[in-house]
C-alpha positions in Angstrom: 11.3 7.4 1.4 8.3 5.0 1.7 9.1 4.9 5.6 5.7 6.5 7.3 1.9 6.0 7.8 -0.3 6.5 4.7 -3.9 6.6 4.4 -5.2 4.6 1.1 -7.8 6.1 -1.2 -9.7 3.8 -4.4 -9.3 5.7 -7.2 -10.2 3.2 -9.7 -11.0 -0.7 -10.9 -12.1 -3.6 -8.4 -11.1 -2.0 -5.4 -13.8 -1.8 -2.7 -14.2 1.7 -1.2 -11.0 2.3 1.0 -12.4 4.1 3.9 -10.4 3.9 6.6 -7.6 1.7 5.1 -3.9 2.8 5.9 -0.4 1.4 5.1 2.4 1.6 7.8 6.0 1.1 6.2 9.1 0.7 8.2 12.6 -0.6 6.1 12.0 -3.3 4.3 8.1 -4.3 5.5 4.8 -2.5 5.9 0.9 -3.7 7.1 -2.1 -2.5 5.6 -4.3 -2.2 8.0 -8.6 -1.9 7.8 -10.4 -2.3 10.9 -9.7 -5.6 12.7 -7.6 -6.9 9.2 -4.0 -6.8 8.8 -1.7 -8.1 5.6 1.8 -7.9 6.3 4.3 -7.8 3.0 7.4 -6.6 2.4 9.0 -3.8 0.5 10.7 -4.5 -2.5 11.8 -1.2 -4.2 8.6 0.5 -5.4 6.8 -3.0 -5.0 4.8 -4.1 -2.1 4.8 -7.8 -2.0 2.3 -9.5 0.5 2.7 -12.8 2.6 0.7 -15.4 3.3 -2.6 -15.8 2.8 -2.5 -12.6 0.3 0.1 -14.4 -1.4 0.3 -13.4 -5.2 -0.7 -9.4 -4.6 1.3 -6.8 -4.5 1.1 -3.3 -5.1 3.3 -1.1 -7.5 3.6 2.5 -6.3 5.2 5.5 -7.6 5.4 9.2 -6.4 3.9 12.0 -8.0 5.9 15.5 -8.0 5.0 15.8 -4.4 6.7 12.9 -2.2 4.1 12.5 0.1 1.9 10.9 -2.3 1.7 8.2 -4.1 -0.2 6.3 -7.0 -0.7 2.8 -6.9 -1.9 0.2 -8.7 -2.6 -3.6 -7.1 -2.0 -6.5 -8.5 -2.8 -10.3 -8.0 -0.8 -12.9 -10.2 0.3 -10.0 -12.7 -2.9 -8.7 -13.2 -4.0 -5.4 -12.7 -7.2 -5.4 -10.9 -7.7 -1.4 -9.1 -5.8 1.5 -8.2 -5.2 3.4 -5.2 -3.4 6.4 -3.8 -1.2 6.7 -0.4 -1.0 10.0 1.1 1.4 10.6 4.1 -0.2 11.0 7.6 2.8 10.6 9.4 6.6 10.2 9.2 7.1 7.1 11.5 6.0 3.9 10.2 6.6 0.1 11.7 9.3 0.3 14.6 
């Protein structure tokens, strides 16, 4: 369900503005992508938890009553610092 390309939008806390940020999801592992960065993590039910060095993040997402977006929240260590939405650009995501 989570397979696909999102775009990500701040919608509250520490984030930074977003602009330009995506996701791509594929099975069990997905990038976020923002310019020249990329953090790689991997897909554990609704959870989003990254590899090294973003080690200790990890985003909790859940759908709203339309499946092609998402709220999220993001987390480092347990802590909730910001929250974000994914919206679907695209139905193919990491090959």
């Amino acid at each position: 369900m989570l397979d696909g390309v999102w775009a990500v939008r701040r919608t509250g806390g520490a984030l930074p503005p977003l602009f330009g940020m995506r996701k791509e999801i594929g099975g069990g592992r997905g990038m976020t992508i923002l310019g020249p960065l990329h953090a790689r993590f991997e897909v554990r039910g609704n959870e989003f938890h990254y590899r090294a060095p973003f080690t200790g993040l990890v985003d909790i997402v859940e759908p709203t009553s339309d499946n092609s977006v998402y709220n999220g929240r993001a987390k480092f260590r347990g802590r909730e610092f910001g929250q974000f939405e994914l919206r679907k650009l695209a139905g193919r995501g990491l090959s």
